[in-house]
Backbone atoms as SQL, in Angstrom:
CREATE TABLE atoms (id INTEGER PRIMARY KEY, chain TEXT, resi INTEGER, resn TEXT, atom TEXT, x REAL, y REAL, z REAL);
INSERT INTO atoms VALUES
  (1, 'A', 1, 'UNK', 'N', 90.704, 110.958, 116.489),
  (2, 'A', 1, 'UNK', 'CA', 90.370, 110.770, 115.097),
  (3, 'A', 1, 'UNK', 'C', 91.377, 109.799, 114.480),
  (4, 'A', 2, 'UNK', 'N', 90.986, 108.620, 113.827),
  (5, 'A', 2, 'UNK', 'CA', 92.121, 107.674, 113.170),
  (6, 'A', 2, 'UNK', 'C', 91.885, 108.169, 111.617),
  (7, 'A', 3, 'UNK', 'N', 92.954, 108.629, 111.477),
  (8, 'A', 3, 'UNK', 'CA', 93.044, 109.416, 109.935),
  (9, 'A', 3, 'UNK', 'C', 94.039, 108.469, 109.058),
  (10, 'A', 4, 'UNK', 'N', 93.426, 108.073, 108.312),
  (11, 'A', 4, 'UNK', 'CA', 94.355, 107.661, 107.506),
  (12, 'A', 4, 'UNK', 'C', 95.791, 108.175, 106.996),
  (13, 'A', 5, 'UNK', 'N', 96.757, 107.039, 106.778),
  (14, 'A', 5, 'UNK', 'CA', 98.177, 107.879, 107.426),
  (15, 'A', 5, 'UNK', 'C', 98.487, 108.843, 105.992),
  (16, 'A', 6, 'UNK', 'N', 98.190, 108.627, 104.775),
  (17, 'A', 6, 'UNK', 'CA', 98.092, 108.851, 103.636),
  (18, 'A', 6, 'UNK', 'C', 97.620, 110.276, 103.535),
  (19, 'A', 7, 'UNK', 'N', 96.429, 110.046, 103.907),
  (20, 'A', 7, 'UNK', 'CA', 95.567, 111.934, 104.188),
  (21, 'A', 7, 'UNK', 'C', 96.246, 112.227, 104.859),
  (22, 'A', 8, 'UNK', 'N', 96.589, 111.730, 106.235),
  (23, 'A', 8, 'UNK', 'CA', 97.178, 112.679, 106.972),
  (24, 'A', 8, 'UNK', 'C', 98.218, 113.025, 106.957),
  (25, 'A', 9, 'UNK', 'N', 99.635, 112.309, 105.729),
  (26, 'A', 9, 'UNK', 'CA', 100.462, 112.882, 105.179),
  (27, 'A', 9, 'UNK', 'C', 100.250, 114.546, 104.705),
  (28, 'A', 10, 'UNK', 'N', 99.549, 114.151, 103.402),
  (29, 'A', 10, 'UNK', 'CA', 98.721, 115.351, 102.652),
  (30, 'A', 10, 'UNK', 'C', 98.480, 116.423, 103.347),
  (31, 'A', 11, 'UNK', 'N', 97.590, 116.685, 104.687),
  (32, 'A', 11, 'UNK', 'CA', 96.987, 117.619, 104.917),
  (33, 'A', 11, 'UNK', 'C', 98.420, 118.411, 105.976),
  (34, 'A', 12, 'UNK', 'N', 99.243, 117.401, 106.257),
  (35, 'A', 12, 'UNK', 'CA', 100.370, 118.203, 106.755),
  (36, 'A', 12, 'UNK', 'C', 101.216, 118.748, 105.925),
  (37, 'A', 13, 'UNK', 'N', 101.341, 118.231, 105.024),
  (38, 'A', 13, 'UNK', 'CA', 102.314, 118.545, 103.829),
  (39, 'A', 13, 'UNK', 'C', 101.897, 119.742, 103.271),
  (40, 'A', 14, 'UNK', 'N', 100.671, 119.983, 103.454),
  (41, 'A', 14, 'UNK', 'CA', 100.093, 121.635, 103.183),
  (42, 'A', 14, 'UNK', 'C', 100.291, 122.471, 104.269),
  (43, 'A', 15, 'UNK', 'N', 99.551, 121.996, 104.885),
  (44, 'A', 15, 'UNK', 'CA', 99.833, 122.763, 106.210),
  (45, 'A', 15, 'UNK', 'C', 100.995, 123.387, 106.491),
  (46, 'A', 16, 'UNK', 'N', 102.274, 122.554, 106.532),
  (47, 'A', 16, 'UNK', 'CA', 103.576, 122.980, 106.023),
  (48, 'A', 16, 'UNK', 'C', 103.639, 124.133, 105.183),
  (49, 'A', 17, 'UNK', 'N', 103.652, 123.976, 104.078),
  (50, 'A', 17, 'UNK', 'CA', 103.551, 124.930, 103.134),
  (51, 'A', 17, 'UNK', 'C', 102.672, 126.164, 103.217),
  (52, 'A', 18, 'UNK', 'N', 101.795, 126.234, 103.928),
  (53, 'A', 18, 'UNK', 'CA', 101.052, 127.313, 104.005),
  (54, 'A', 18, 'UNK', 'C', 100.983, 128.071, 105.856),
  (55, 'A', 19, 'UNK', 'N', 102.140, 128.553, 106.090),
  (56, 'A', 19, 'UNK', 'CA', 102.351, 128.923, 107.094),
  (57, 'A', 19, 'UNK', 'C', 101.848, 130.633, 107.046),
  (58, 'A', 20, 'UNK', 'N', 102.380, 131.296, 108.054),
  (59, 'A', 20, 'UNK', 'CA', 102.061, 132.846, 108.244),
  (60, 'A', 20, 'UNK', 'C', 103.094, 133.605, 107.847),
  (61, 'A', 21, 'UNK', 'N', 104.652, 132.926, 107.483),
  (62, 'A', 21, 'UNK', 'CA', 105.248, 133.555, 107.341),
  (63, 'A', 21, 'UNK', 'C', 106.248, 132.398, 106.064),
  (64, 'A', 22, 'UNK', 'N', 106.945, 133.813, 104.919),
  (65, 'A', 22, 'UNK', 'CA', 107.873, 132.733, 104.109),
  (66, 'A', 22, 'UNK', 'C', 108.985, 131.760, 104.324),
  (67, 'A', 23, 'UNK', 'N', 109.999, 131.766, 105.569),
  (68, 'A', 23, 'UNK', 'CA', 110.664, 131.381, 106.100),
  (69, 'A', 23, 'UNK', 'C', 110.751, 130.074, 106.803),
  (70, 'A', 24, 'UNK', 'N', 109.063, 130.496, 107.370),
  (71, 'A', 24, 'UNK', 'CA', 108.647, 128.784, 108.316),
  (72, 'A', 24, 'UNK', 'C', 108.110, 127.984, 107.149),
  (73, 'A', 25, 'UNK', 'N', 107.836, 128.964, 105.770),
  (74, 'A', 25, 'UNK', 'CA', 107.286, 127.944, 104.501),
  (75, 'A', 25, 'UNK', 'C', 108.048, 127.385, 103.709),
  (76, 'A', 26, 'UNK', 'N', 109.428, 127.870, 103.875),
  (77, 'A', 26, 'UNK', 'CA', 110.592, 127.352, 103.643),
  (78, 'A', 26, 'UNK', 'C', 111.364, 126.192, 104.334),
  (79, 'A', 27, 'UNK', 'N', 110.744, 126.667, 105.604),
  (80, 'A', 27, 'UNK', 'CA', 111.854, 125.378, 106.300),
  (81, 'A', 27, 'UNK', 'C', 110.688, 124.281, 106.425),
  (82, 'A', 28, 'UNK', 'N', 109.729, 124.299, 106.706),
  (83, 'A', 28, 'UNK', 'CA', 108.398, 122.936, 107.159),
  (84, 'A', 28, 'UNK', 'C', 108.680, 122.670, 106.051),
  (85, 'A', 29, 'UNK', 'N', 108.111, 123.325, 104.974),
  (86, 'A', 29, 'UNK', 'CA', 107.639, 122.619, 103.633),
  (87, 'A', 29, 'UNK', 'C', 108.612, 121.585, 103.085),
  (88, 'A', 30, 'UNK', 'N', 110.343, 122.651, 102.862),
  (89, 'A', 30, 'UNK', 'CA', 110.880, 121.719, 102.285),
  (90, 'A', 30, 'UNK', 'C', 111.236, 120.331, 103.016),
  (91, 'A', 31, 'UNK', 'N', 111.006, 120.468, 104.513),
  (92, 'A', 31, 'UNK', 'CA', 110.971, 119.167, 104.891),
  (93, 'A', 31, 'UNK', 'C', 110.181, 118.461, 104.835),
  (94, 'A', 32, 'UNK', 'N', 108.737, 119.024, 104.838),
  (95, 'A', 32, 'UNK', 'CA', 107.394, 118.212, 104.989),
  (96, 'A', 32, 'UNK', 'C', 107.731, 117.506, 103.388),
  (97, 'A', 33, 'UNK', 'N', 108.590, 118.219, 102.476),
  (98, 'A', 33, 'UNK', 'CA', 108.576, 117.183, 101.244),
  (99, 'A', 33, 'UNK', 'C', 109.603, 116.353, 101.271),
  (100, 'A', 34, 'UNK', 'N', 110.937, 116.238, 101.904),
  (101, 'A', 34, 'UNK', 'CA', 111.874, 115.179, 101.953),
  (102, 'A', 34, 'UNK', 'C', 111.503, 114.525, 102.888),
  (103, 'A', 35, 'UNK', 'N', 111.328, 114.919, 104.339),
  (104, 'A', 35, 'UNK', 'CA', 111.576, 113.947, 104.896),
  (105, 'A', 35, 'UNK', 'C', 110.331, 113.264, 105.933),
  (106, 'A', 36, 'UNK', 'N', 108.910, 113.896, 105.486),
  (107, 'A', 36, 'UNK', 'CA', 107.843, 113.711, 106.394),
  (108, 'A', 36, 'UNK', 'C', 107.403, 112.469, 106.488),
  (109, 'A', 37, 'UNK', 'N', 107.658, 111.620, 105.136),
  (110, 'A', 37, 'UNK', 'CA', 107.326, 110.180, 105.153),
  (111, 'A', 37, 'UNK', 'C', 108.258, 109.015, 106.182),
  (112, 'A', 38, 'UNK', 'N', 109.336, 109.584, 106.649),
  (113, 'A', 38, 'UNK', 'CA', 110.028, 108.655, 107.164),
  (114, 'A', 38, 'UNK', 'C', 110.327, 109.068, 108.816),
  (115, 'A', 39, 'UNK', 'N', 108.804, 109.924, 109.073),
  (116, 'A', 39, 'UNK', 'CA', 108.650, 109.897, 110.377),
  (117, 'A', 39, 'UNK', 'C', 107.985, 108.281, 110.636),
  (118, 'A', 40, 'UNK', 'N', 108.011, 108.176, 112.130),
  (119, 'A', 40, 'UNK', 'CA', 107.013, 107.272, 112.877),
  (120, 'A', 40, 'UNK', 'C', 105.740, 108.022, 112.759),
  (121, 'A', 41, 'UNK', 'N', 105.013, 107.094, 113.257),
  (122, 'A', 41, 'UNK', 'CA', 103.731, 107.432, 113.309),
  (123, 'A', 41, 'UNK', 'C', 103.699, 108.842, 114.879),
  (124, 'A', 42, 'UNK', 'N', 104.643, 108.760, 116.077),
  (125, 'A', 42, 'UNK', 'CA', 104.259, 109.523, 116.960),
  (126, 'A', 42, 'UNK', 'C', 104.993, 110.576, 116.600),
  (127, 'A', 43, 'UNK', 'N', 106.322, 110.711, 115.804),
  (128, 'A', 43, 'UNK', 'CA', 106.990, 111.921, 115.263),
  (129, 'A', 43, 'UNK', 'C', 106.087, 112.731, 114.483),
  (130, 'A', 44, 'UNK', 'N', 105.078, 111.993, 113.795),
  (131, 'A', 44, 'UNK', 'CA', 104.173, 112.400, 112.662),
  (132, 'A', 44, 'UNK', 'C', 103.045, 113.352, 113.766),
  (133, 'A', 45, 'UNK', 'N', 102.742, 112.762, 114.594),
  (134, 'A', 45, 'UNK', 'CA', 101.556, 113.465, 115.619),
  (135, 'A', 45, 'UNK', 'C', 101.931, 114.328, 116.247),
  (136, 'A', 46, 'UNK', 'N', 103.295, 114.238, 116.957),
  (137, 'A', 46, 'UNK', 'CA', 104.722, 115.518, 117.044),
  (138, 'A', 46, 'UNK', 'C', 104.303, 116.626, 116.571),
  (139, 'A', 47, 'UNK', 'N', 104.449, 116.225, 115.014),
  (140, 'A', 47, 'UNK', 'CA', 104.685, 117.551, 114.187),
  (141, 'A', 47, 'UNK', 'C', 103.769, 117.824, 113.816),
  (142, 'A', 48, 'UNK', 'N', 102.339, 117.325, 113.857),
  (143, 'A', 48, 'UNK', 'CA', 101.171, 117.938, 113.593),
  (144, 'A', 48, 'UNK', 'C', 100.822, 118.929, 114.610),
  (145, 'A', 49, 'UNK', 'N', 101.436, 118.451, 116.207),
  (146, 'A', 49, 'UNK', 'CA', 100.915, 119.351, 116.833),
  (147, 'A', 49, 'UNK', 'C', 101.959, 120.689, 116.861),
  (148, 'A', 50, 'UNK', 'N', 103.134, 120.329, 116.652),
  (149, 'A', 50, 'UNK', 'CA', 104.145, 121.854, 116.177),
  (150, 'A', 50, 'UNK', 'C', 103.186, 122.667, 115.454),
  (151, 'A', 51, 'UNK', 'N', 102.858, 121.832, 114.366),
  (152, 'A', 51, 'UNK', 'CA', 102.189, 123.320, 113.079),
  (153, 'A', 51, 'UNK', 'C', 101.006, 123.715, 113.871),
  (154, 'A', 52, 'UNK', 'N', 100.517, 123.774, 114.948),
  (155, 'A', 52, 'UNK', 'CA', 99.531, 124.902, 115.711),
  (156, 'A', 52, 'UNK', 'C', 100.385, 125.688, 116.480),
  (157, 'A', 53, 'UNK', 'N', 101.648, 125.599, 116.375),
  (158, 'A', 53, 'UNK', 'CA', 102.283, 126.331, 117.113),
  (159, 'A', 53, 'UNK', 'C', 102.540, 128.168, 116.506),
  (160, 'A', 54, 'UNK', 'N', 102.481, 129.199, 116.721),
  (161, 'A', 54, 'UNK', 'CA', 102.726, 130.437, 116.294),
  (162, 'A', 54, 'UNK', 'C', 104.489, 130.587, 115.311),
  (163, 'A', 55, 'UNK', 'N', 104.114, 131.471, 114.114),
  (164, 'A', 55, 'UNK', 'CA', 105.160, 130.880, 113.234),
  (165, 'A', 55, 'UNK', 'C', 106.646, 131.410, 113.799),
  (166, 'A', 56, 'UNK', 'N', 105.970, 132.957, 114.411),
  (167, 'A', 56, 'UNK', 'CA', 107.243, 133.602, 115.191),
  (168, 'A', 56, 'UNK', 'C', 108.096, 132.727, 116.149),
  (169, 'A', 57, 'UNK', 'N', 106.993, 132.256, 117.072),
  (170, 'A', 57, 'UNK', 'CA', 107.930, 130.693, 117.905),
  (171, 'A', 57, 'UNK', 'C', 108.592, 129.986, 116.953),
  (172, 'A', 58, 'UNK', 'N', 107.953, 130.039, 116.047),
  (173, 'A', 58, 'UNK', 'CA', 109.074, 127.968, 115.361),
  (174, 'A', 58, 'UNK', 'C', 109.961, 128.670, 114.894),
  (175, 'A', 59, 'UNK', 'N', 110.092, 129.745, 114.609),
  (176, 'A', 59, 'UNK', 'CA', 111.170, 130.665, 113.795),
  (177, 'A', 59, 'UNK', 'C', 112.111, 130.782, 114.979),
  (178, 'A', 60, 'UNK', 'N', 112.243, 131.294, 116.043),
  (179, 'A', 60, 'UNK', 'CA', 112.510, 131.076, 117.356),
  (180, 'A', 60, 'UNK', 'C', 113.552, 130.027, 117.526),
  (181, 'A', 61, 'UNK', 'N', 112.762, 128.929, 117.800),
  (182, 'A', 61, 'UNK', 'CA', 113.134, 127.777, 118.243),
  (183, 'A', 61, 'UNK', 'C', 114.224, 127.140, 116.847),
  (184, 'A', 62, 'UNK', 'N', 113.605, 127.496, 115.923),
  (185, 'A', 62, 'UNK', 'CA', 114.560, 126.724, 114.747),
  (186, 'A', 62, 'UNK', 'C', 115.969, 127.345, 114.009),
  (187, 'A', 63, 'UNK', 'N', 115.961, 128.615, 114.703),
  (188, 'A', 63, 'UNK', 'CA', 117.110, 129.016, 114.555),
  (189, 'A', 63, 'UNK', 'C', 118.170, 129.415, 116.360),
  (190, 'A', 64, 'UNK', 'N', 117.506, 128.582, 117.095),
  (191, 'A', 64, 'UNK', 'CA', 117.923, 128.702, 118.403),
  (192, 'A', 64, 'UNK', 'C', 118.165, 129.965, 119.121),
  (193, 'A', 65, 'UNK', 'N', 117.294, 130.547, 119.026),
  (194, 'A', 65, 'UNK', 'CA', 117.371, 131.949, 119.790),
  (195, 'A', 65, 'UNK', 'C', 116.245, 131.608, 120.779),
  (196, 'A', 66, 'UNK', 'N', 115.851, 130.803, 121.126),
  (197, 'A', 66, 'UNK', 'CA', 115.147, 130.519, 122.319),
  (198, 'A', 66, 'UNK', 'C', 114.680, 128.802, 122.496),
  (199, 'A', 67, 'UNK', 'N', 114.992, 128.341, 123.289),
  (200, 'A', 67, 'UNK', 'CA', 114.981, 126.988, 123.495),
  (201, 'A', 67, 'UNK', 'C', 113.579, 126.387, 123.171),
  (202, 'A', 68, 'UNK', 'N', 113.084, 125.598, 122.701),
  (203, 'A', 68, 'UNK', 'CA', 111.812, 124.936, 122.343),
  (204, 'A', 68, 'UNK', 'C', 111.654, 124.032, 123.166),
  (205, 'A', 69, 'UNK', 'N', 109.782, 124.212, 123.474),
  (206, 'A', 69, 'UNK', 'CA', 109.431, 123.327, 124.610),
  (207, 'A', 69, 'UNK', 'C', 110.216, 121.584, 124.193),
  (208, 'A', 70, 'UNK', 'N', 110.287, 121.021, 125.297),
  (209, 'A', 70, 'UNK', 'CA', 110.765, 119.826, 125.810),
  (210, 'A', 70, 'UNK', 'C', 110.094, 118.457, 124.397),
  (211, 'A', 71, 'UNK', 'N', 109.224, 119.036, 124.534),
  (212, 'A', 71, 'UNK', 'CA', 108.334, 118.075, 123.119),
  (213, 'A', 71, 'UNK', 'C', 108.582, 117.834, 122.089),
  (214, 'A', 72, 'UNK', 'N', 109.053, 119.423, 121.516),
  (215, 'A', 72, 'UNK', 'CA', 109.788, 119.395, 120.285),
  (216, 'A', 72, 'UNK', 'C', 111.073, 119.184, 120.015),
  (217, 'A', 73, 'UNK', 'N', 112.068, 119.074, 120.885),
  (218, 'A', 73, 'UNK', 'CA', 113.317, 119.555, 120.712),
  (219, 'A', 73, 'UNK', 'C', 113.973, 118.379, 119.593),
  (220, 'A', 74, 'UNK', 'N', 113.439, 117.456, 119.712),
  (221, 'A', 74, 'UNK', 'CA', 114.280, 116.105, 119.051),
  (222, 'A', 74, 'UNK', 'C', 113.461, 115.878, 117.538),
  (223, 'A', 75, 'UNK', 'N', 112.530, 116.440, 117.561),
  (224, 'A', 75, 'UNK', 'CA', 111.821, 116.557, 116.473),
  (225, 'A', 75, 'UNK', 'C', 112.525, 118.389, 115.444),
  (226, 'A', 76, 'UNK', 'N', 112.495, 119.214, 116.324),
  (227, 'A', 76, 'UNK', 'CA', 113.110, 120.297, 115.491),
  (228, 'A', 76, 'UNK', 'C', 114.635, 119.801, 115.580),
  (229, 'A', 77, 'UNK', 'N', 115.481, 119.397, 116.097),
  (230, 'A', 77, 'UNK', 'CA', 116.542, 118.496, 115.838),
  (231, 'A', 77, 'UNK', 'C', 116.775, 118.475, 113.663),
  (232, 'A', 78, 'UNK', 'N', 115.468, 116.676, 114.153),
  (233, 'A', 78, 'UNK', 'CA', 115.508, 116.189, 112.694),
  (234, 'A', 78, 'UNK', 'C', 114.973, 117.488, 111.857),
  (235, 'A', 79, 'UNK', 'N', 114.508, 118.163, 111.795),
  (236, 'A', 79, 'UNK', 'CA', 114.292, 119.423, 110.695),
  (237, 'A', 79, 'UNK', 'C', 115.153, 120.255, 110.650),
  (238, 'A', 80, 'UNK', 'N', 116.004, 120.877, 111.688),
  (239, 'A', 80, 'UNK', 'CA', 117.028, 121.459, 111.541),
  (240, 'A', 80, 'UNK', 'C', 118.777, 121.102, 110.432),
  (241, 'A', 81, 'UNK', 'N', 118.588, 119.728, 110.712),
  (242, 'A', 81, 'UNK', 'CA', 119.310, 118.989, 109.739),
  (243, 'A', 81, 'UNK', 'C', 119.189, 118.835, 108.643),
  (244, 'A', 82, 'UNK', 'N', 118.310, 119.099, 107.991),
  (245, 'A', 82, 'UNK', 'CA', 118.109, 118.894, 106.414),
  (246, 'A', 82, 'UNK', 'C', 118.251, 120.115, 105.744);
């Protein structure tokens, strides 16, 4: 699907925000609002495919109590930092 990069800002930037749990809506969101625009375009496809990921995992992985697949690691990196 070639989505316009604009929408497909948007629909992540919710997506973000509307997780399963308050914590992962805390940490995506407030990044999906600082710093989602100054992904690349494949960091951007990255992290679209993170948010299908289960929220208990990213919670997991983003506070390092269990290592995150190989895909994400440089991408939860840049989110961990902000």
């Amino acid at each position: 699907m070639n989505e316009i990069r604009e929408i497909k800002l948007k629909r992540i930037r919710m997506r973000s925000w509307r997780r399963g749990t308050k914590e992962m809506d805390l940490i995506l969101g407030g990044f999906s609002d600082f710093k989602l625009d100054s992904l690349s375009d494949s960091e951007l496809s990255v992290y679209d495919k993170l948010l299908d990921e289960n929220d208990n995992d990213l919670y997991t992985w983003c506070s390092g109590q269990v290592n995150a697949p190989s895909i994400y690691e440089s991408l939860l990196n840049i989110i961990m930092k902000n």
